[in-house]
N, C-alpha and C positions, 0 to 999 in steps of 0.2 A: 236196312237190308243191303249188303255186301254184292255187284254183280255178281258174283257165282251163286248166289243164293238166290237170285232171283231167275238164272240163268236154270237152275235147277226146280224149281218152285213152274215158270214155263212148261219145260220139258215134261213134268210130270200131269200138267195140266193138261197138257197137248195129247200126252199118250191116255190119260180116262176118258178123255172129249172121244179120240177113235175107239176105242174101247165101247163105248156108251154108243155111238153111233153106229156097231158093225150089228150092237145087240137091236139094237133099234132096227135098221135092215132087215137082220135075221128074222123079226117077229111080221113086220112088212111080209114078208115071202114068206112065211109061213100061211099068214089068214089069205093072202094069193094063192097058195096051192091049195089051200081048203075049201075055199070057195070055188074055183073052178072044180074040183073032184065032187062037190055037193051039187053043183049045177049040170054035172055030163053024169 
């Protein structure tokens, strides 16, 4: 593997990691707003 290829192979890895992790978040705050809305 060439550095640009792995320079590129990173990058891409690094951006589905945030990716993956906003969706992760996302579902977090969602069962938080539904639980509080099912509690009040």
């Amino acid at each position: 593997m060439t550095p640009d290829e792995k320079t590129e192979f990173d990058r891409r890895r690094r951006s589905k990691n945030l990716v993956l992790g906003g969706i992760l978040l996302f579902f977090v705050m969602l069962f938080y707003a539904i639980t509080i809305v099912r509690m009040g």
